[in-house]
C-alpha positions as CSV (number, residue, x, y, z in Angstrom):
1,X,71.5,76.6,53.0
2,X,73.5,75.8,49.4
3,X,72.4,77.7,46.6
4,X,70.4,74.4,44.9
5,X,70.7,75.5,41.5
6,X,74.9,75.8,42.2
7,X,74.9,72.8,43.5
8,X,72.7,70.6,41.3
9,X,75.2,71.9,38.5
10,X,78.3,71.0,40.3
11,X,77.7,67.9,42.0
12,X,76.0,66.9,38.8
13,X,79.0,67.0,37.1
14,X,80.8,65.6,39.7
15,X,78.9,62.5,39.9
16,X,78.8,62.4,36.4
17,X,82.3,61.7,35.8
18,X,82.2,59.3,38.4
19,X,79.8,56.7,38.1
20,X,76.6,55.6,36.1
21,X,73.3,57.1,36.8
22,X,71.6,53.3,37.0
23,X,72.7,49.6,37.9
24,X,72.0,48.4,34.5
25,X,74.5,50.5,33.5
26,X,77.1,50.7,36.2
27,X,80.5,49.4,35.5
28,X,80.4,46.2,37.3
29,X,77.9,44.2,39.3
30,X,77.6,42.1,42.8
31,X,79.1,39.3,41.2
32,X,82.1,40.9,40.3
33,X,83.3,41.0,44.0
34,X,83.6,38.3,46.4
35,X,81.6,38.3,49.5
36,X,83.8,38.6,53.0
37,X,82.5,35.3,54.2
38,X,84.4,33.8,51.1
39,X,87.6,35.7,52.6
40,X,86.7,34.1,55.7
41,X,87.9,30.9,54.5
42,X,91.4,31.6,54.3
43,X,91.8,34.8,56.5
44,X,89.9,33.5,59.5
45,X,91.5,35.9,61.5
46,X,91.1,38.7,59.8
47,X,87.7,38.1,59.3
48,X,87.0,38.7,63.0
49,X,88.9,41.6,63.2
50,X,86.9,43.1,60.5
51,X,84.0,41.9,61.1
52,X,82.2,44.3,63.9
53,X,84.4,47.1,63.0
54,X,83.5,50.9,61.6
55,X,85.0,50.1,58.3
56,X,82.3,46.8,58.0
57,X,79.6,49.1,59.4
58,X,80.4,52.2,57.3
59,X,76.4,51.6,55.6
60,X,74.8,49.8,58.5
61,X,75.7,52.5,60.5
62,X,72.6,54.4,61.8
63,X,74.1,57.7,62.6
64,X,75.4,58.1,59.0
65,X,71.8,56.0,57.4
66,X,70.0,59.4,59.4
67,X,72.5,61.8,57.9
68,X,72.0,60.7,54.3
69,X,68.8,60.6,54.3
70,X,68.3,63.8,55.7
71,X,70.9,65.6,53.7
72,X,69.2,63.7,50.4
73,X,65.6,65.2,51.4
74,X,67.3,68.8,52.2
75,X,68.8,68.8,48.8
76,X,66.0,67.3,46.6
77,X,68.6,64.4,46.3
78,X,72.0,65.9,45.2
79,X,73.7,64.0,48.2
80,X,72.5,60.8,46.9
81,X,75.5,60.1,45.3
82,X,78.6,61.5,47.5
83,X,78.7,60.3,51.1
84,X,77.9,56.4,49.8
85,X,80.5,56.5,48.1
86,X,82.8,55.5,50.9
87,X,80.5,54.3,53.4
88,X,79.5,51.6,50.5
89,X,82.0,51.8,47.6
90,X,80.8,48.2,45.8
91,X,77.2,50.1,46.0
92,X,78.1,53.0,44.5
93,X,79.9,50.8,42.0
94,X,77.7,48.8,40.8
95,X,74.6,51.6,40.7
96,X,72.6,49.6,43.4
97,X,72.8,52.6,45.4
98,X,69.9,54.1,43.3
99,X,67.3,54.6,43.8
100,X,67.5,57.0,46.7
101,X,65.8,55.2,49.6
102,X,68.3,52.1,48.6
103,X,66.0,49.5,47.8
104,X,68.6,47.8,45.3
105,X,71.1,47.8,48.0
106,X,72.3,43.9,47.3
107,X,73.8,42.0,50.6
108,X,77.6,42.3,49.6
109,X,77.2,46.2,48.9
110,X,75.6,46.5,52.4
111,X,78.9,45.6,54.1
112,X,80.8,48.6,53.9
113,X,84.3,48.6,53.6
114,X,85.1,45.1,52.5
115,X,88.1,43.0,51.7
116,X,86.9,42.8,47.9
117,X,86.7,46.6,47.5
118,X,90.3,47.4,49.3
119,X,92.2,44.8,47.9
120,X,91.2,45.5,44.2
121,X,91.8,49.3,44.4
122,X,94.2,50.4,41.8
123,X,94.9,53.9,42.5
124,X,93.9,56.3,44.4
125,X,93.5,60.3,43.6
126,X,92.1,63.4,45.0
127,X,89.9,63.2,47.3
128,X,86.1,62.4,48.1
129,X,86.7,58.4,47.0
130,X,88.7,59.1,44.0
131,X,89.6,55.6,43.6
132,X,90.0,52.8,41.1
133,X,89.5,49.4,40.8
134,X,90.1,46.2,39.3
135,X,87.9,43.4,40.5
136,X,88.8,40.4,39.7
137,X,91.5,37.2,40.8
138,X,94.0,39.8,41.4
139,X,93.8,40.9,44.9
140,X,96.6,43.4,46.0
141,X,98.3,44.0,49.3
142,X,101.7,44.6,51.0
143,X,103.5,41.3,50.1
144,X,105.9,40.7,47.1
145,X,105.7,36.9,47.9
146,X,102.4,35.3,48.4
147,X,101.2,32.8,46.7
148,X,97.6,31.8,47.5
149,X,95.2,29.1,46.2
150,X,92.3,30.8,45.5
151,X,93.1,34.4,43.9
152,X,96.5,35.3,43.0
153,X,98.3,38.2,44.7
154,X,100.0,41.5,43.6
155,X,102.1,43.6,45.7
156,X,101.3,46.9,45.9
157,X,102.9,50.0,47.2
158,X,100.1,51.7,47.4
159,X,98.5,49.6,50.2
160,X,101.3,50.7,52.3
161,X,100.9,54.4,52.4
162,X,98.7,56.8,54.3
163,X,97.5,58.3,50.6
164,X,95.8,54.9,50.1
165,X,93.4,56.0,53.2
166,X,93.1,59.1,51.9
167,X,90.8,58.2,49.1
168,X,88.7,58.2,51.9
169,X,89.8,59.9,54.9
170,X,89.8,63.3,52.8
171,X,86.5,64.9,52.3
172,X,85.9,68.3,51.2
173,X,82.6,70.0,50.3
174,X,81.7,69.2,46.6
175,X,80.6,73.1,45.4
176,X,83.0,75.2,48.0
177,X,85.7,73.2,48.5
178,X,85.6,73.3,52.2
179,X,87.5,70.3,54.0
180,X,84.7,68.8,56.1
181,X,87.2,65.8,57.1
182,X,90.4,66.3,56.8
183,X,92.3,63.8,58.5
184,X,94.9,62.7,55.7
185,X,96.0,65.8,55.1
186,X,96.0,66.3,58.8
187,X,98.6,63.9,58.6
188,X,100.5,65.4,56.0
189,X,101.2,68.4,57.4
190,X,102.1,66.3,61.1
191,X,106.0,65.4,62.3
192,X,104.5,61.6,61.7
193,X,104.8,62.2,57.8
194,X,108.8,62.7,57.4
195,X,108.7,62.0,53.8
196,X,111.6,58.7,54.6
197,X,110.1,55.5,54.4
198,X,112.4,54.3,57.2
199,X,110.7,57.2,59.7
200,X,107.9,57.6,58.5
201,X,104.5,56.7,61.0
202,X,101.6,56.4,58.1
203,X,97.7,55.4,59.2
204,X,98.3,51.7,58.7
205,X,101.7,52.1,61.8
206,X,98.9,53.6,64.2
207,X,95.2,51.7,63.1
208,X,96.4,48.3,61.7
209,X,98.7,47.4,64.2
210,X,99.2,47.4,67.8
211,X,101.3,50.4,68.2
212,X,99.5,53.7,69.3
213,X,101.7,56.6,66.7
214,X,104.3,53.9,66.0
215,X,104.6,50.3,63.9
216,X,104.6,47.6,66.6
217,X,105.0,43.9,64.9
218,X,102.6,41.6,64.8
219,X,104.0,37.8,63.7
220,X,101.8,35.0,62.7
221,X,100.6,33.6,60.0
222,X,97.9,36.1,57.2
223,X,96.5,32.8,56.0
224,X,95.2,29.4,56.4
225,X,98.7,27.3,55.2
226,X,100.7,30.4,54.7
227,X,104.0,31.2,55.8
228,X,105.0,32.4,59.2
229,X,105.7,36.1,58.8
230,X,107.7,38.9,61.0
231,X,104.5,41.2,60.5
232,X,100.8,41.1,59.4
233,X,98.8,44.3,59.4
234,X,95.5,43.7,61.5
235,X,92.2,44.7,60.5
236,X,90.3,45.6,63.5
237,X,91.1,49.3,61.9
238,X,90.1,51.0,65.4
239,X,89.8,55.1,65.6
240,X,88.1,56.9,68.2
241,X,84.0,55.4,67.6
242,X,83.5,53.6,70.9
243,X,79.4,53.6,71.0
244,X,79.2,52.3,67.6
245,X,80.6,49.1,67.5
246,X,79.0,48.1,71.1
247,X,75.6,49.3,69.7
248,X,75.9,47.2,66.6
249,X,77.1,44.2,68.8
250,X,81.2,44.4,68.6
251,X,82.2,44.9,72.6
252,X,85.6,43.7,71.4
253,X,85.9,46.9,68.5
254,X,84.0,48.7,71.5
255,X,86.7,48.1,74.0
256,X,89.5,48.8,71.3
257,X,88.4,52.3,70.6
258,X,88.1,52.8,74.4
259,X,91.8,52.2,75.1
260,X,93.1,54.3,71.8
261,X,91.4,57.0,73.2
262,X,92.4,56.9,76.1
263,X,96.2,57.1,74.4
264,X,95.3,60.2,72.7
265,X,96.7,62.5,75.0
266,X,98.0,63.6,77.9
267,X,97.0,65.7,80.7
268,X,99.5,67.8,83.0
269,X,98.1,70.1,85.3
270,X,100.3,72.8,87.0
271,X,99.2,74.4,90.5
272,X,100.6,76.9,93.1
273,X,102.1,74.7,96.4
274,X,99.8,76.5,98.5
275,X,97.3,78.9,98.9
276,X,95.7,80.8,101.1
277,X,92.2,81.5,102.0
278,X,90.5,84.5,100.0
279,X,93.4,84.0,97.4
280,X,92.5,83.8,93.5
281,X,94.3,80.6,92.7
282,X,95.1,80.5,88.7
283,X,96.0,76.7,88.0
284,X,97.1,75.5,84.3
285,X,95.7,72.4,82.3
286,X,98.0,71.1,79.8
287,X,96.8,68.8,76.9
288,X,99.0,67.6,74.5
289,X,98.3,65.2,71.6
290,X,100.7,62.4,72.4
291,X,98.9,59.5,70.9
292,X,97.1,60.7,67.3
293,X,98.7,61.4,63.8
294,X,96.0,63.6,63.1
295,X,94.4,66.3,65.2
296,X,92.4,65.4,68.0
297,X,89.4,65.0,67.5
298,X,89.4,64.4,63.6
299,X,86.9,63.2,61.4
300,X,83.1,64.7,61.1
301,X,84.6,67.1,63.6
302,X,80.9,69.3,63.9
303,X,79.9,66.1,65.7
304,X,82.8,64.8,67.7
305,X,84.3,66.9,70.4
306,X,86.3,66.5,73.3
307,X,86.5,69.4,76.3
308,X,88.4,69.6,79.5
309,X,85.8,68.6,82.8
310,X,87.8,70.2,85.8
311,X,86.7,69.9,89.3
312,X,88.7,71.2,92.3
313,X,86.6,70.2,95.7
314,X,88.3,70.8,99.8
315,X,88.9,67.8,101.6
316,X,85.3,67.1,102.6
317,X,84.4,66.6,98.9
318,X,82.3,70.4,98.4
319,X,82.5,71.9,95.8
320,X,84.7,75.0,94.8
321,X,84.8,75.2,91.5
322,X,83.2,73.2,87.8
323,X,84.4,73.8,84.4
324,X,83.1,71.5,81.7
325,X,80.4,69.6,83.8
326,X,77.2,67.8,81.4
327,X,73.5,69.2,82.3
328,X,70.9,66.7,83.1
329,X,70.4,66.8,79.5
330,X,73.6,65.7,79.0
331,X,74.6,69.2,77.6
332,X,78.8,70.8,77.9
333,X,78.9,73.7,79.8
334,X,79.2,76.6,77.4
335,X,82.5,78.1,79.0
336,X,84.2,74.5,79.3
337,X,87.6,74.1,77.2
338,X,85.9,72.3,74.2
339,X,88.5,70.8,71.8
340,X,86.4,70.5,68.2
341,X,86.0,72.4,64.6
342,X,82.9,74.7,63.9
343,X,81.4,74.7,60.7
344,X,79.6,78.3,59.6
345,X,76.1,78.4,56.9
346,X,75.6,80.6,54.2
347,X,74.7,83.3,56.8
348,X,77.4,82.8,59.4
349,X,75.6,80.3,61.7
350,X,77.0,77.4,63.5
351,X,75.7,74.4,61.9
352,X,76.3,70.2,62.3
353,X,74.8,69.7,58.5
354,X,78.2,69.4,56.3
355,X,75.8,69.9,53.0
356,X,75.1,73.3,54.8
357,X,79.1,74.2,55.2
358,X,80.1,77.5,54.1
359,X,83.2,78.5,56.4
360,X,84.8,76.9,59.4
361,X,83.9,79.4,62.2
362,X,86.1,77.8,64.6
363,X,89.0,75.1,65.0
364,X,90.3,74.8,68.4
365,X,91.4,70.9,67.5
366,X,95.0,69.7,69.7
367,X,97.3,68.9,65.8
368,X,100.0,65.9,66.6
369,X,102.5,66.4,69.1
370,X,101.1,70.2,69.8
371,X,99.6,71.0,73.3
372,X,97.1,74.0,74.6
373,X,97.2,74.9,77.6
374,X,94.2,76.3,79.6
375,X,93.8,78.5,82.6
376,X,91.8,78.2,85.8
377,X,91.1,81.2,88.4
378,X,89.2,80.5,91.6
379,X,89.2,82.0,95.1
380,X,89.6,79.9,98.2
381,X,86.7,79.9,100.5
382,X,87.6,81.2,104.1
383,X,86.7,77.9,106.0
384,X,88.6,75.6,103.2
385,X,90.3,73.0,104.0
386,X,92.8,70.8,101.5
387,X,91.7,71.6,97.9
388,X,91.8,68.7,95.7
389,X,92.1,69.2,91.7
390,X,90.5,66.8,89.4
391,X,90.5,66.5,85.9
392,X,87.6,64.3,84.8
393,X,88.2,62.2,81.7
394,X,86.4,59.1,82.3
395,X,88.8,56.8,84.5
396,X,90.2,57.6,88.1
397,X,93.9,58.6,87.2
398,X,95.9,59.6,90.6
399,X,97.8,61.4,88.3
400,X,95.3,63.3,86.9
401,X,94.3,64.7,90.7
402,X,96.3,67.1,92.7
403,X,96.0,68.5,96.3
404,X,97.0,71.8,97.3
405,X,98.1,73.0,100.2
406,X,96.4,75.8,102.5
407,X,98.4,78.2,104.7
C-alpha cells in the first residue's frame, strides 16, 4: 500500500494545479457545454454511434464506479480527483465531481466522453488528462471547410493525431510514475507511428473508421444538410470491451468489439507430420499481433488478459492433452500461456489495485506486428488413434485445428 502521507502531498499538488477544490469555484459550469442530444440534431448519425459506446459509458460504467470508490475509501480520498478525470472530464471541470460519493454529478457530466468536451479541447499535454478547453460556439474537428448553422467550426490538427487520445489513453501512477495504461505510447514506439503523415496509421485509422490497423474511407454526409464528403471519421470508437456495452444495453457496440477482437491476431500452429505412439510430440503455437497498434492486450492490463487454450484430443474426441482450460469457477489454468502485464505492491506482491502499483512484475503483452511463440510437449498414448489439435479462441476456425498423423 502507498505511503499516505507521500501521496496526499503529491497528488495534492497535482490536483491542485489542475482544477478547483469546489463547483462554486470551478472554471466553468453545466451550462457551458451542450448536451449530446442537442448534437443529435444535426449529427444524427453520429449520435448512434456514440451513444452506447465505452467512451459515452466512461462514468456509468460499473466496473470503473466499483474501482473508484474503492480506491477513494483505501486512500482516505486522494483518488477522488484522478481517474474522473477522464472517465467524466465536464465533471471534473466544472467541480460537480465533489463531493466524493458524486451527489453533484449534473446529467450532462454523467455522460462520459461527450461531443462537447472533445470538440472544445484545445491542447493536449502530458499525460493523465492533461488537456484544455474552450467551451463555447467554436467546436473543432478535422475539416478546414464546414460551415454549420448552429456553432461555427475550426479545423484542428490536433483532432487528427494519435497525441489527441493520448490525453487520455496515457496513464501513469501520480506519486511513482509507473505507466499503469500505456497505450499511446504503446503506439509510439509501434511500426504504425512512422513519423510521415502519408504512412502514418494513428488511433483515429484503426477505432474511428472501418479499417482494422489501416484508414478505410467512409463517404457520406457528417451532417444534416452538409456536404457529401470522401471521408467521415465514425464514432462508435470500438476497442476490445465486449461485455460492457451489451450489459449497459448496446448489442451493436457489443458485437463491434467482438469482431475487432477477433482481428487482433493471428494464430499459426506448427506440428510434426506424424507421430508415433509413446513419442513426446513438441508442437509450436504462434501468436502474432496482426490487428492492434498497441500491444495486445492494452489498457488496465492487471485486469484484461488473453492466454492460449490448447486442446489436442484422438479421433474419438478423449482427451490427451489441456493447456489453458477455465475451472468451474471460471479460473485460467496457472501454467496456460497468459498474454497480460503484472503490477507488483510496495512489498513485491501481485496486485489488480493501480493505487497500490509499485513495479510491473511481469509483461508478457504480444507489441504490434511482434509474435511469441509457445511450446507444447505431450506423449502419445499407446492405443491412439488420429490426434487432432485445437486451439480454442471462441469461434470454430478449421484453421485453427490440425490432425496429426500416427505411424
Amino acid at each position: 500500500m502507498f505511503n499516505i502521507v507521500k501521496l496526499a502531498g503529491v497528488l495534492l499538488l497535482l490536483i491542485g494545479m489542475c482544477t478547483a477544490a469546489t463547483a462554486e469555484d470551478a472554471p466553468y459550469t453545466s451550462a457551458d457545454f451542450d448536451d449530446p442530444t442537442v448534437c443529435m440534431g444535426c449529427h444524427a448519425e453520429i449520435y448512434e454511434q456514440w451513444n452506447g459506446s465505452m467512451h459515452a459509458n466512461a462514468y456509468i460504467d460499473p466496473v470503473y464506479q466499483k474501482e473508484d470508490e474503492m480506491a477513494s475509501r483505501e486512500t482516505n480520498g486522494l483518488t477522488d480527483e484522478h481517474c474522473i478525470k477522464c472517465h467524466s472530464p465536464i465533471g471534473f471541470l466544472t467541480g460537480e465531481i465533489l463531493p466524493a460519493d458524486r451527489s453533484n454529478m449534473g446529467e450532462i457530466s454523467k455522460k462520459g466522453i461527450q461531443c462537447d468536451f472533445c470538440h472544445v479541447v484545445t491542447a493536449v499535454s502530458g499525460i493523465n488528462g492533461a488537456y484544455d478547453v474552450e467551451p463555447g460556439r467554436v467546436k473543432r474537428g478535422p475539416y478546414d471547410d464546414s460551415r454549420p448553422m448552429y456553432h461555427t467550426a475550426e479545423f484542428s490538427e490536433l483532432h487528427t493525431s494519435a497525441e489527441f487520445c493520448g490525453g487520455c489513453h496515457n496513464v501513469f501512477h501520480p506519486v511513482n510514475g509507473l505507466p499503469v495504461e500505456g497505450t499511446y505510447d504503446e503506439w509510439l514506439e509501434s511500426p504504425y507511428n512512422t513519423g510521415d503523415p502519408d504512412t502514418e496509421t494513428p488511433c483515429q485509422h484503426c477505432h474511428m473508421t472501418h479499417g482494422i490497423t489501416h484508414f478505410e474511407a467512409n463517404p457520406g454526409v457528417v451532417a444534416a444538410g452538409g456536404p457529401e464528403r470522401d471521408h467521415w471519421y465514425t464514432h462508435y470508437g470500438v476497442g476490445g470491451n465486449a461485455p460492457l456495452p451489451g450489459i449497459l444495453g448496446s448489442e451493436k457496440h457489443e458485437e463491434l468489439a467482438i469482431e475487432r477482437l477477433k482481428s487482433a491476431a493471428t494464430v499459426e500452429v506448427t506440428t510434426p507430420e506424424d507421430a508415433a505412439a509413446g513419442e513426446e510430440v513438441s508442437i509450436d503455437v504462434i501468436v502474432t499481433n496482426t490487428g492492434a497498434g498497441h500491444k495486445i492486450p492494452t489498457g488496465l492490463t492487471e485486469v484484461r488478459e488473453a492466454w492460449l487454450d490448447v486442446k489436442v484430443t484422438d479421433s474419438a474426441g478423449a482427451s490427451i492433452f489441456r493447456s489453458g482450460a477455465l475451472d468451474e469457477h471460471g479460473i485460467i489454468d496457472p501454467d496456460a500461456a497468459i498474454f497480460h502485464n503484472v503490477i507488483g505492491d510496495s512489498d513485491g506482491n501481485p496486485t489488480m489495485k493501480v493505487w497500490e502499483a509499485e513495479s510491473i512484475l511481469e509483461d508478457t503483452r504480444i507489441p504490434p506486428k511482434e509474435s511469441v511463440t509457445e511450446t507444447y510437449r505431450f506423449t502419445v498414448p499407446a492405443d491412439a488413434a488420429i490426434l487432432i489439435l485445437k486451439i480454442l479462441s471462441g469461434i470454430n476456425d478449421p484453421k485453427q485445428q490440425k490432425k496429426i498423423k500416427l505411424q
